[in-house]
C-alpha positions as CSV (number, residue, x, y, z in Angstrom):
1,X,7.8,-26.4,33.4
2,X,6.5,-25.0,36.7
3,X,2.3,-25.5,36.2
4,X,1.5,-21.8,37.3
5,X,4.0,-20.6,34.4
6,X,2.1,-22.9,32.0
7,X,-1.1,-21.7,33.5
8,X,-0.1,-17.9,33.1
9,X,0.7,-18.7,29.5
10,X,-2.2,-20.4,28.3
11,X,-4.7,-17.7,29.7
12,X,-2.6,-14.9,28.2
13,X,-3.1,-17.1,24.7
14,X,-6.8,-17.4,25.8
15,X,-6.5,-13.3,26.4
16,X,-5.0,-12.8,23.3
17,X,-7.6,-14.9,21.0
18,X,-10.2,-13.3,22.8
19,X,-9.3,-9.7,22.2
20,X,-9.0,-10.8,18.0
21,X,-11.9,-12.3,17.8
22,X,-13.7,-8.6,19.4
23,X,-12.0,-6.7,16.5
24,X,-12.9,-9.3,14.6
25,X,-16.8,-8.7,15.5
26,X,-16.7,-5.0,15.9
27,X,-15.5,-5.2,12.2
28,X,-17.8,-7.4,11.0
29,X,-20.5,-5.3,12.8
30,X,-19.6,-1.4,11.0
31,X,-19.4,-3.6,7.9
32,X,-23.0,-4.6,8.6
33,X,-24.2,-1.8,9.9
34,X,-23.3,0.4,6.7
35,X,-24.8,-2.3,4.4
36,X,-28.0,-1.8,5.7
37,X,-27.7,2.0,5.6
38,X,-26.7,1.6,1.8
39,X,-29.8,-0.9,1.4
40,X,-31.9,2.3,1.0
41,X,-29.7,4.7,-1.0
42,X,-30.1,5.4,-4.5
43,X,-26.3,5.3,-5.5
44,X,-24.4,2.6,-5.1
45,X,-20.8,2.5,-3.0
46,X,-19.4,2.1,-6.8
47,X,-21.0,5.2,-8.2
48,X,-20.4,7.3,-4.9
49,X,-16.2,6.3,-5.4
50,X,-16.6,7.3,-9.2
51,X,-17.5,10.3,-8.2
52,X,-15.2,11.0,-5.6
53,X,-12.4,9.7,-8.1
54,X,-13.4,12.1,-11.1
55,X,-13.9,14.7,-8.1
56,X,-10.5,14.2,-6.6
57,X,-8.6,12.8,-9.8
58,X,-7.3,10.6,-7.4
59,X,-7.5,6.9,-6.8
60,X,-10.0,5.7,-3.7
61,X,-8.7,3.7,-1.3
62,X,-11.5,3.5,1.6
63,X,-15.1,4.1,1.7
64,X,-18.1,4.0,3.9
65,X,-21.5,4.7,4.8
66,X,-22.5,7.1,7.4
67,X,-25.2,8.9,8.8
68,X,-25.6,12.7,9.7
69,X,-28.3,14.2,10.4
70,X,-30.6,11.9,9.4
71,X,-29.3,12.3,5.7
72,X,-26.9,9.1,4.5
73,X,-23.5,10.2,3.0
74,X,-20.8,7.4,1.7
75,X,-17.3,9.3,2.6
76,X,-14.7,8.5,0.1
77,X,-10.9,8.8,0.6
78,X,-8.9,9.3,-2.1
79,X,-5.2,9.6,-3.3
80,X,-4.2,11.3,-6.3
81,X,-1.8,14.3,-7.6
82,X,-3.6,16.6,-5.2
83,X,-2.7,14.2,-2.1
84,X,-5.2,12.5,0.1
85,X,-8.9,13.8,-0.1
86,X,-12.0,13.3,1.6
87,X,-15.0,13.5,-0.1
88,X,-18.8,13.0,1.3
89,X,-21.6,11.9,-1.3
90,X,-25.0,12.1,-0.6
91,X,-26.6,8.7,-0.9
92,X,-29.5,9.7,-2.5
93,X,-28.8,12.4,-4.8
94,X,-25.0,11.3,-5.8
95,X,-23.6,14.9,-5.4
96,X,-20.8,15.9,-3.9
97,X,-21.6,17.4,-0.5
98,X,-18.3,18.0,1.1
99,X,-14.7,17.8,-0.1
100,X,-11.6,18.3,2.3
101,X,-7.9,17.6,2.1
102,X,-6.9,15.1,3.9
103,X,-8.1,11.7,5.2
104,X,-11.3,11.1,7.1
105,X,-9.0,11.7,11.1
106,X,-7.7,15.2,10.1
């Protein structure tokens, strides 16, 4: 095997590891990130999907923490009979701020 061939192929292995482990971190920071923003809410992520579940009367299948305008909301996406759903619960109050069809991207 020609060494600038085997060369070429280990750094695009090294390229390729690399750009994993990034996604890897960027992950591991939102996941991080929205714990500490639910560390002061009053509802839990499992009450806030409850709700967004008996909302929806569908099934969640993602959740998260966000912030908006200062106030923290856990966005739920759910999948039921009515199709997917997004729904935004206020962190501190459990109710039901927003409700749209659709996932989160639409």
């Amino acid at each position: 095997m020609n060494a600038k061939f085997a060369l070429a192929i280990a750094l695009t292995g090294l390229l390729a590891v690399g750009s994993m482990a990034g996604t890897v971190l960027a992950r591991d920071n939102d996941e991080a990130r929205e714990s500490n923003v639910l560390q002061g809410a009053k509802v839990s992520l499992t009450q806030a999907i409850a709700t967004a579940e008996q909302q929806t009367g569908g099934r969640a299948y993602d959740a998260g923490a966000h912030v908006k305008d200062g106030n923290t909301l856990i966005v739920v996406e759910t999948n039921g009979p009515k199709g997917e759903q997004t729904v935004a619960v206020d962190a501190q109050s459990g109710g039901v701020v927003a409700t749209h069809a659709g996932g989160e991207a639409d």
